[in-house]
VEXNULUM-794915 format. One record per residue: residue number from 1; residue in three letters; x, y, z of N, C-alpha, C in turn. Coordinates in steps of 0.05 Angstrom, whole numbers, plus 5000, padded with zeros to 4 digits. Example, Ala and Ser with C-alpha at 12.3 -4.5 7.8 and 13.67 -1.06 7.14 Angstrom:
<rs>
   drenro   zadren   n.xx   n.yy   n.zz   ca.xx   ca.yy   ca.zz   c.xx   c.yy   c.zz
        1      ALA   5264   4886   5156    5246    4910    5156   5264   4934   5156
        2      SER   5257   4955   5142    5273    4979    5143   5258   5001   5157
</rs>
This chain:
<rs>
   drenro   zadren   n.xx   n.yy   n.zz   ca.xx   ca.yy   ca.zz   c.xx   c.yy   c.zz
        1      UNK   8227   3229   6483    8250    3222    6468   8268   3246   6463
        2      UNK   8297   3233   6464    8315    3265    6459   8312   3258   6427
        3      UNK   8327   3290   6419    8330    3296    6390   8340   3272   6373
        4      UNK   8362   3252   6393    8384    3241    6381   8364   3214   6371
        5      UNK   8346   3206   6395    8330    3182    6398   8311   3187   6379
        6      UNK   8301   3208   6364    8286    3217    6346   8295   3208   6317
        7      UNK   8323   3217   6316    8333    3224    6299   8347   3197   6286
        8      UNK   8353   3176   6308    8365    3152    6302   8338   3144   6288
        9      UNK   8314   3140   6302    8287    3132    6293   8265   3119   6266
       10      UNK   8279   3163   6252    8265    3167    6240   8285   3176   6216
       11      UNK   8307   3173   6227    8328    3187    6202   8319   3216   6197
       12      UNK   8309   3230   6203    8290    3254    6190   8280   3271   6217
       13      UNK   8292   3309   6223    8274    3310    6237   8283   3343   6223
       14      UNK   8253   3356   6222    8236    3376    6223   8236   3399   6243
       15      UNK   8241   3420   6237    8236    3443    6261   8238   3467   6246
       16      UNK   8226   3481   6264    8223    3517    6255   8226   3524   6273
       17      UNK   8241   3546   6269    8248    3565    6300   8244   3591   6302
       18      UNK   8248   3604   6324    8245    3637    6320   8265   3640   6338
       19      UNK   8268   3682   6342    8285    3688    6353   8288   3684   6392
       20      UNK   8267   3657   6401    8257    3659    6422   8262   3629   6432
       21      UNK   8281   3613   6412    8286    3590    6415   8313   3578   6405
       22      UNK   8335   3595   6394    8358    3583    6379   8367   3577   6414
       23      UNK   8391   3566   6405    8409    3548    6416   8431   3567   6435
       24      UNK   8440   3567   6453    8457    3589    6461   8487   3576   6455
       25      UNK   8491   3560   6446    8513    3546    6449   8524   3531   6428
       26      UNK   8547   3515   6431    8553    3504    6393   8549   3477   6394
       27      UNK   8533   3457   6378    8522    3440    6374   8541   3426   6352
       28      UNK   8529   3397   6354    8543    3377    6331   8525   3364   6331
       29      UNK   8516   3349   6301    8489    3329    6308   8506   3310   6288
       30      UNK   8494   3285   6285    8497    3268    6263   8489   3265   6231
       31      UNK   8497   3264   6211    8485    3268    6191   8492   3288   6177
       32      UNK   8460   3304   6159    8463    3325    6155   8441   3348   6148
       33      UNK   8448   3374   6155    8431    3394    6165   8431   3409   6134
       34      UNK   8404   3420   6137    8402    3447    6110   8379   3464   6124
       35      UNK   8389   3496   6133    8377    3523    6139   8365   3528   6114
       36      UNK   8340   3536   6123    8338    3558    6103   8323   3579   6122
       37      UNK   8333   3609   6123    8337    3631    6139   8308   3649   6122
       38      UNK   8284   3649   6133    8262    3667    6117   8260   3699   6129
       39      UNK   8273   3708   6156    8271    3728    6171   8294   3731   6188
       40      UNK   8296   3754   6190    8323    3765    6204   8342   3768   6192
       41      UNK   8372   3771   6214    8398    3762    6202   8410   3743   6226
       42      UNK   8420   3732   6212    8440    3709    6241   8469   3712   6233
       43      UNK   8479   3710   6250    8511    3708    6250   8513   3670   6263
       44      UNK   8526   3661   6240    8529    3626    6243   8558   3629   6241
       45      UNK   8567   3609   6259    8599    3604    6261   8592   3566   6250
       46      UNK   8610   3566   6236    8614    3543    6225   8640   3527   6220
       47      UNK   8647   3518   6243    8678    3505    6247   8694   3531   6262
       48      UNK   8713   3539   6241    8729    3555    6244   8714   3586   6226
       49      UNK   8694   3586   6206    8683    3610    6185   8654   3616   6201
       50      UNK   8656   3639   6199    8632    3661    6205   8615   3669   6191
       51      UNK   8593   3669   6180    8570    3671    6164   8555   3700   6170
       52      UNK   8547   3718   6166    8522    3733    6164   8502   3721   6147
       53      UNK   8485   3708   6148    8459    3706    6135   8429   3719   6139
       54      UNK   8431   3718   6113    8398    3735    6120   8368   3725   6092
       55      UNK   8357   3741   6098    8330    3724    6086   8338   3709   6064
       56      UNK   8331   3681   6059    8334    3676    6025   8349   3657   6025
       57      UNK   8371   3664   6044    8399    3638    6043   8390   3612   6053
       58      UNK   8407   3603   6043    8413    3566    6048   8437   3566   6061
       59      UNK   8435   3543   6087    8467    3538    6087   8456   3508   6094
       60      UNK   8481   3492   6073    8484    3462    6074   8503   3458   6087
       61      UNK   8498   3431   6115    8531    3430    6127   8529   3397   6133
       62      UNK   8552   3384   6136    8560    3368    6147   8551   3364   6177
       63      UNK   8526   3355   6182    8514    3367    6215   8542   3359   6233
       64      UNK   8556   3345   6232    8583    3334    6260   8595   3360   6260
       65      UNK   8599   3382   6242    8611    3400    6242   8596   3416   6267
       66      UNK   8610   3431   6282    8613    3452    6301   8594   3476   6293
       67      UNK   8572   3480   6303    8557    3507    6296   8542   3518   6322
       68      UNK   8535   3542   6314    8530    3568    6332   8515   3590   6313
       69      UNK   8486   3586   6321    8472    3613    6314   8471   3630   6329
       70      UNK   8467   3651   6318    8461    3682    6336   8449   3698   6314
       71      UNK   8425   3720   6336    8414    3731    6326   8424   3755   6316
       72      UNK   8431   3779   6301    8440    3794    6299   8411   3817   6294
       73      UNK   8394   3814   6273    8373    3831    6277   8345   3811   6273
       74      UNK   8328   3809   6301    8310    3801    6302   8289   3820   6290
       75      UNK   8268   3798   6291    8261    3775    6286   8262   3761   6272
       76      UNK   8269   3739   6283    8277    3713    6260   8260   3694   6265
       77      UNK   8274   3680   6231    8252    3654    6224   8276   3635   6214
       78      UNK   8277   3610   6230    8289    3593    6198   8277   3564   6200
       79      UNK   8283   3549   6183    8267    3525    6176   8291   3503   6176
       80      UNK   8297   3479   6198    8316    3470    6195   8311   3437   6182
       81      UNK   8325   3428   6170    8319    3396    6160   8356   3380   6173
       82      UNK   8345   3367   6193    8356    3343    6199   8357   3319   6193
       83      UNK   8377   3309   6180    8378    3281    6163   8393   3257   6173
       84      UNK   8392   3240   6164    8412    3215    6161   8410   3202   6133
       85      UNK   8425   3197   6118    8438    3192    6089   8425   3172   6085
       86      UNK   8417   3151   6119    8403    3134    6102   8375   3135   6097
       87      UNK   8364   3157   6101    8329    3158    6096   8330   3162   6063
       88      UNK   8357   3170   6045    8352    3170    6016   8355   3146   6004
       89      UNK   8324   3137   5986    8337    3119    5976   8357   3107   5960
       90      UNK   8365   3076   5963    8390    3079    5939   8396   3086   5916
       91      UNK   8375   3084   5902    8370    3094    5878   8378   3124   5872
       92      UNK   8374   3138   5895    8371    3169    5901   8402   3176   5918
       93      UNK   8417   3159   5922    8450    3173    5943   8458   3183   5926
       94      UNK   8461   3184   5895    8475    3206    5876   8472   3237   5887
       95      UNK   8448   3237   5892    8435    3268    5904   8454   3273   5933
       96      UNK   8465   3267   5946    8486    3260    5960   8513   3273   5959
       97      UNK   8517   3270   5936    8553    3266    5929   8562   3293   5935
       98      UNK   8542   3313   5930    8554    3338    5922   8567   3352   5958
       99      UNK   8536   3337   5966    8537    3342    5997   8569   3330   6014
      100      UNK   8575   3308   6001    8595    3295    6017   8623   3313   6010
      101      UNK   8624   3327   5988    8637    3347    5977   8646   3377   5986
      102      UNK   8630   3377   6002    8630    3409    6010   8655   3414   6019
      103      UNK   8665   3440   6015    8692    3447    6022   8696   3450   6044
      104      UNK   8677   3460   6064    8700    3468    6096   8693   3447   6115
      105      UNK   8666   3416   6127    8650    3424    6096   8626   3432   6095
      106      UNK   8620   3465   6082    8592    3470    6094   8588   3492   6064
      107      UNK   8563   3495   6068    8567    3518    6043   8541   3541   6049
      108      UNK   8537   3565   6033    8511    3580    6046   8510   3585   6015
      109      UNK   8487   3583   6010    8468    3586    5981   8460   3605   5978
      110      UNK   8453   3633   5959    8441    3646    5954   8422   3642   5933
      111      UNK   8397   3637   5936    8379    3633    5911   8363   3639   5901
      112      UNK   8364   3673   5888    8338    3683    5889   8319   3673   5871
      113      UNK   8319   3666   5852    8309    3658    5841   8286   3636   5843
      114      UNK   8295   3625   5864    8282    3595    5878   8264   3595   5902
      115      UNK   8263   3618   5915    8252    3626    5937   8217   3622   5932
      116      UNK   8203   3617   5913    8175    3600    5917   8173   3576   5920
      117      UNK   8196   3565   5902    8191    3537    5909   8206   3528   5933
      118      UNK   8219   3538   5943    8224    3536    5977   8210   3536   5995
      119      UNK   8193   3552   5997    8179    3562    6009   8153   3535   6007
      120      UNK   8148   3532   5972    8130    3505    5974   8132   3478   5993
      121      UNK   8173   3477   5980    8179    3447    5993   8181   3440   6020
      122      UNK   8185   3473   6029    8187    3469    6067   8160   3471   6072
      123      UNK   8147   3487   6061    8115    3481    6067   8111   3456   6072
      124      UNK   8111   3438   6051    8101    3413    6047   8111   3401   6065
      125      UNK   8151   3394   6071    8158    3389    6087   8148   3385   6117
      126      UNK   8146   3416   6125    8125    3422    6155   8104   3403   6160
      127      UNK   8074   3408   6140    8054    3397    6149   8062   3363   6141
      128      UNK   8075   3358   6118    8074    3324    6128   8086   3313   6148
      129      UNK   8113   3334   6163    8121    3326    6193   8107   3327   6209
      130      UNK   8075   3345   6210    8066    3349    6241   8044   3329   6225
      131      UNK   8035   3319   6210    8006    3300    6217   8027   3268   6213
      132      UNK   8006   3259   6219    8009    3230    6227   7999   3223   6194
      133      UNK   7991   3212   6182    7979    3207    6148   8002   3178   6139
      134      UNK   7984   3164   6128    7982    3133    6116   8009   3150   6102
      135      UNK   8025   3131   6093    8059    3134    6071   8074   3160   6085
      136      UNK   8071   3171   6112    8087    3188    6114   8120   3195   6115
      137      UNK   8138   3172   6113    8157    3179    6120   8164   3168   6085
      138      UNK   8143   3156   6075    8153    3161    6040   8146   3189   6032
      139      UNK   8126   3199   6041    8124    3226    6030   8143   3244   6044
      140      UNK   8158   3248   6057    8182    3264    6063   8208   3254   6056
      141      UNK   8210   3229   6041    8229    3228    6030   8225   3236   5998
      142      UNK   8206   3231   5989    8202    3248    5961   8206   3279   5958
      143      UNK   8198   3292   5980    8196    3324    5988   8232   3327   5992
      144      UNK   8238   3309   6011    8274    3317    6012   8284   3307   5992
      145      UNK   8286   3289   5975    8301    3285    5940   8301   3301   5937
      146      UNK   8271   3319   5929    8261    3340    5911   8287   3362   5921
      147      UNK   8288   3373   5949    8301    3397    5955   8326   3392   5949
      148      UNK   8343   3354   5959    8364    3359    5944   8372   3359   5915
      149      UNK   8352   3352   5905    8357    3360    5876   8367   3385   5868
      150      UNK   8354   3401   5875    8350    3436    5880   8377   3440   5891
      151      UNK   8381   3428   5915    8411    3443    5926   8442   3435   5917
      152      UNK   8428   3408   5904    8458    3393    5891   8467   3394   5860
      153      UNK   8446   3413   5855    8448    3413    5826   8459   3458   5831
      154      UNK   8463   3463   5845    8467    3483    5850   8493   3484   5861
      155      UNK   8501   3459   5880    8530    3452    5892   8542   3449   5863
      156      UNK   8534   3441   5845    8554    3424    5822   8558   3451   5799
      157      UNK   8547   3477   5801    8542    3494    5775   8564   3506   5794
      158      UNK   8577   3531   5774    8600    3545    5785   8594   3557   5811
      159      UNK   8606   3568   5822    8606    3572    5848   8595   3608   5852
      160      UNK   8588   3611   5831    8573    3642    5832   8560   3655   5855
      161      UNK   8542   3641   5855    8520    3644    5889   8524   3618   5906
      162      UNK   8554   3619   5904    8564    3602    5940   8577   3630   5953
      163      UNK   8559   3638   5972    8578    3657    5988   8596   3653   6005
      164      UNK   8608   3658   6002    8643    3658    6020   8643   3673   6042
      165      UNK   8656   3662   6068    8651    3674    6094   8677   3689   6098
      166      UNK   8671   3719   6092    8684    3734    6095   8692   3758   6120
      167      UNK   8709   3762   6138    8705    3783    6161   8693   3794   6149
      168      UNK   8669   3806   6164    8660    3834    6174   8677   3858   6184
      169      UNK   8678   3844   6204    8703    3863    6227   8724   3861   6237
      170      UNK   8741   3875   6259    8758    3871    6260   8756   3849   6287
      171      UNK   8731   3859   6294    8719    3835    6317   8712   3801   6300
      172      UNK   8709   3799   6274    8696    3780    6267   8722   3780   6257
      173      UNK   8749   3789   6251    8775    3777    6239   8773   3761   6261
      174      UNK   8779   3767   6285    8797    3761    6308   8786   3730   6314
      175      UNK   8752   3729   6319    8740    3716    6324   8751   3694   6312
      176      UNK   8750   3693   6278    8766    3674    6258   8788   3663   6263
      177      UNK   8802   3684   6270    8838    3673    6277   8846   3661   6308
      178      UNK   8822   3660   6317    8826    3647    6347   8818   3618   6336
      179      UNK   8791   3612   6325    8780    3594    6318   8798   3567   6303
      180      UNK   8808   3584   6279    8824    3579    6261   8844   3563   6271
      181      UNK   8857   3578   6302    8881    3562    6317   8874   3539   6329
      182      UNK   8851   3542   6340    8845    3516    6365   8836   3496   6337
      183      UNK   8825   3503   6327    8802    3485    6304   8841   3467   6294
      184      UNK   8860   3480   6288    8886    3468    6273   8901   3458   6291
      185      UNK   8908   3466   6318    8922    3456    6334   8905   3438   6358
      186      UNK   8890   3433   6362    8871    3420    6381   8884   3397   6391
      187      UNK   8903   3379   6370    8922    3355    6373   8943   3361   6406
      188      UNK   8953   3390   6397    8971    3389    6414   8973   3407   6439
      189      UNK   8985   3415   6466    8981    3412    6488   8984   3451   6487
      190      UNK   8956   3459   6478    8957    3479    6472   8951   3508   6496
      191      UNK   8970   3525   6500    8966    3538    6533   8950   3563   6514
      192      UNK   8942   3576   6543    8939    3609    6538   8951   3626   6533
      193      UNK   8975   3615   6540    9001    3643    6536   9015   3631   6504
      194      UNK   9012   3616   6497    9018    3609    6466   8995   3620   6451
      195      UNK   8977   3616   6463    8957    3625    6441   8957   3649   6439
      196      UNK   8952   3674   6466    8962    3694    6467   8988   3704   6446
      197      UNK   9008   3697   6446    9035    3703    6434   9024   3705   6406
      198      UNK   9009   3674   6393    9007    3669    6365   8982   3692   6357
      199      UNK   8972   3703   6361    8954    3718    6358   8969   3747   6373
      200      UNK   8973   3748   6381    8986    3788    6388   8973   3800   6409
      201      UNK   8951   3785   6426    8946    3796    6450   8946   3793   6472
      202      UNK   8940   3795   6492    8942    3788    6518   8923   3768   6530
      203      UNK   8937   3747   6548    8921    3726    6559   8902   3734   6567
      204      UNK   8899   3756   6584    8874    3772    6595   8849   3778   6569
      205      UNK   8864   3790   6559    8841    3805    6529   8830   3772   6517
      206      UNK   8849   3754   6507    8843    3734    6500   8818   3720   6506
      207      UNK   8817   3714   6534    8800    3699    6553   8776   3718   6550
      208      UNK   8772   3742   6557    8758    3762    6557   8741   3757   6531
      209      UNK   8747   3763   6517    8744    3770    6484   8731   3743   6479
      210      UNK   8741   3726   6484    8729    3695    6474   8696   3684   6489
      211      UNK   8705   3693   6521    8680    3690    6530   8662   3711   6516
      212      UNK   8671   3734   6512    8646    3747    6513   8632   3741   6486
      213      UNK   8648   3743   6469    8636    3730    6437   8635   3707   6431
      214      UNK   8635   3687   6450    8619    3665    6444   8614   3649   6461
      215      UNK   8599   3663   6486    8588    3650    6497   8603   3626   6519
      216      UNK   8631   3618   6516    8649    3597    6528   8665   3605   6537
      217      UNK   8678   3587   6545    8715    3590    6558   8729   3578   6534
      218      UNK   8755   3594   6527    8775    3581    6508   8777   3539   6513
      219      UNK   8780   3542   6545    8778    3508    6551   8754   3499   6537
      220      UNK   8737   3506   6556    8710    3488    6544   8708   3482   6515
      221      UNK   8720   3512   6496    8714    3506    6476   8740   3477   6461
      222      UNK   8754   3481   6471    8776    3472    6461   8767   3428   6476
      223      UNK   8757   3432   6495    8751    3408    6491   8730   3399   6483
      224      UNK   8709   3417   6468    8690    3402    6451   8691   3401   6422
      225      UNK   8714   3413   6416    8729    3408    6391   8733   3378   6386
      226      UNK   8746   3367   6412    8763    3353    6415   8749   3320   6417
      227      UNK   8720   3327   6431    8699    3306    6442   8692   3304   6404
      228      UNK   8692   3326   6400    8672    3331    6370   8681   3312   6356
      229      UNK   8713   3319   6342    8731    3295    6323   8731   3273   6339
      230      UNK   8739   3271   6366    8735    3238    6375   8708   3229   6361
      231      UNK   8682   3237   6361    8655    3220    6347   8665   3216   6322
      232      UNK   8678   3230   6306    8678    3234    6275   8700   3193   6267
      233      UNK   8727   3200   6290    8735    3170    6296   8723   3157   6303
      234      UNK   8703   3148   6320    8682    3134    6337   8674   3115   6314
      235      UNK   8655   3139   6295    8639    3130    6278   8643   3118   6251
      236      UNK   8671   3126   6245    8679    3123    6215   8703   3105   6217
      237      UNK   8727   3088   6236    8748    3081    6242   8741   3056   6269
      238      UNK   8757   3033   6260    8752    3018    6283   8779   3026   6304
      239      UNK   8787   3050   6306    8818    3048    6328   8802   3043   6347
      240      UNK   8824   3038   6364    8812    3033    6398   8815   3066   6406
      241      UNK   8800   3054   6434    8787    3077    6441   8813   3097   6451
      242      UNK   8829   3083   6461    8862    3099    6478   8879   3101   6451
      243      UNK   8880   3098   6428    8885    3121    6399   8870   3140   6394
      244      UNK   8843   3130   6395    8828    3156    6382   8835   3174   6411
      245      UNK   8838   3175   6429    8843    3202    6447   8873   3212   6449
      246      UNK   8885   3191   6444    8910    3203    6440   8907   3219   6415
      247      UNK   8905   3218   6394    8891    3226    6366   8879   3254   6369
      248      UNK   8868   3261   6381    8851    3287    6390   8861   3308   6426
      249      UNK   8883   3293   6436    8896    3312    6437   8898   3300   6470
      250      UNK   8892   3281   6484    8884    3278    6503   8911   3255   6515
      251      UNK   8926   3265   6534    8947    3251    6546   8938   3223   6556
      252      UNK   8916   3222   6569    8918    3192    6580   8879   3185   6572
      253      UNK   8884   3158   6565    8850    3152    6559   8826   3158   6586
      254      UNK   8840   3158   6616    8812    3165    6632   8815   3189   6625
      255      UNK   8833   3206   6613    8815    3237    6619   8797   3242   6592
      256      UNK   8814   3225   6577    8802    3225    6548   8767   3220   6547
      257      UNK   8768   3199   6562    8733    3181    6571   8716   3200   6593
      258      UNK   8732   3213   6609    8717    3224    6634   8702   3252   6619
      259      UNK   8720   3262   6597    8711    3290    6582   8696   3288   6560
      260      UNK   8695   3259   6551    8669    3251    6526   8643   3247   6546
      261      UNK   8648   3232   6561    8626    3225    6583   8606   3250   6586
      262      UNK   8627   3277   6603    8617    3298    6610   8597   3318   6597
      263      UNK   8608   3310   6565    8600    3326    6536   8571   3307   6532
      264      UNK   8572   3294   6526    8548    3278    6512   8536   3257   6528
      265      UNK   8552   3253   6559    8530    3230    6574   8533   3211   6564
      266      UNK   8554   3193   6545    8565    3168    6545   8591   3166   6547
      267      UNK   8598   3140   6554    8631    3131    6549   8635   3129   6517
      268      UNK   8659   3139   6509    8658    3134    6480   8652   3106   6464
      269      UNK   8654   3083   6489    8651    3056    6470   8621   3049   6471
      270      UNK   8604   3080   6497    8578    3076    6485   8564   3082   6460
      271      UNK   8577   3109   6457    8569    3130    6440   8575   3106   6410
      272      UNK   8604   3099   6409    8605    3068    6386   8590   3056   6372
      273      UNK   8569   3046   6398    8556    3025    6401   8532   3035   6386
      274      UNK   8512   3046   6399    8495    3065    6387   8493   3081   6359
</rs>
């Protein structure tokens, strides 16, 4: 089963990673995701904002949102929790709200204070994901209340230990302000030599600079922006399918369909459907 077929399943999926297995590339899942980072440092791009994190932190996101880990000093550890809203019970969506709240929308937690009982709830988390055991998918929803309790009662107190994604450099400005552009303009029929201009450097440096720090082509990236918000319509809006691509930036609906296809292996009125 893929992740997705997992994930539709079970509402709920479990993983731990090291520096020998992240992702090389930027991902969108359904639902929603919460890191918690025990080793290393990672540099996370999150939409258009850049993250350094390192031992201790939390980051809560909106999983449809656009992300990219990287290692910065191995070895790393982090502990990831994959959700769908509906494995909480009703009783329990209040624990929710704070999440549907988030500002960009994603947030990174600092919590020192909390770092045993983290450590307990992902514990616990872990081994009731890998055994098979009589009430298990009630016992991982009691274990995830519990953490959002912990993280949403921490979204709602002043914003003290929400860290803010701030450059580093003048490499991690730039990175931002490229991001920043495609992530705002994606709608419209956006060239290299505009982007170049709006930013101060050269089409050459541009292209250069983009592949090399992240892994893509300005295109590629710019149409999985684009595949990305088409799901976000897909899932939340009944437009037809030749708005929502007009909507996200795409002149005519086959190229609109032929470039969702390419991204995720369905036609968008599959991806719908599902």
């Amino acid at each position: 089963m893929t992740f997705y077929d997992v994930l539709r399943e079970h509402q709920f999926v479990y993983e731990r990673k090291t520096n020998l297995d992240y992702p090389k590339v930027f991902n969108s899942h359904l639902g929603y995701e919460i890191v918690w980072v025990t080793s290393g440092v990672l540099e996370v791009i999150l939409k258009n904002h850049l993250y350094h994190v390192k031992p201790g932190h939390i980051l809560v996101f909106n999983a449809l949102t656009m992300h990219k880990f990287h290692v910065l000093e191995p070895p790393y550890e982090r502990h990831l929790i994959h959700f769908l809203p509906s494995i909480v019970p009703e009783g329990a969506r209040a624990l929710l709200e704070p999440l549907e709240r988030l500002a960009y929308p994603n947030h990174m937690l600092d919590l020192p204070g909390e770092q045993e009982r983290l450590a307990e709830l992902f514990g616990r988390i872990g081994r009731e994901y890998a055994a098979d055991e009589w009430q298990r998918k009630a016992a991982l929803q009691l274990y995830l209340q519990e953490l959002l309790l912990l993280i949403s009662r921490q979204l709602r107190k002043s914003p003290g230990r929400q860290l803010a994604a701030v450059p580093q450099t003048a490499r991690d400005k730039l990175v931002g302000q490229i991001l920043l552009l495609l992530h705002e303009r994606y709608r419209e029929p956006l060239s290299l030599d505009l982007m170049a201009e709006a930013l101060h450097v050269s089409k050459y440096y541009l292209c250069h600079f983009f592949k090399r720090e992240m892994g893509t082509t300005v295109q590629a990236y710019m149409k999985q922006i684009r595949v990305n918000e088409a799901k976000s319509l897909l899932l939340h809006t009944a437009y037809p399918i030749h708005l929502i691509g007009d909507q996200v930036g795409y002149q005519t609906s086959s190229h609109f369909i032929r470039s969702f296809k390419a991204l995720t292996g369905l036609t968008p009125e599959q991806f719908r459907r599902r």
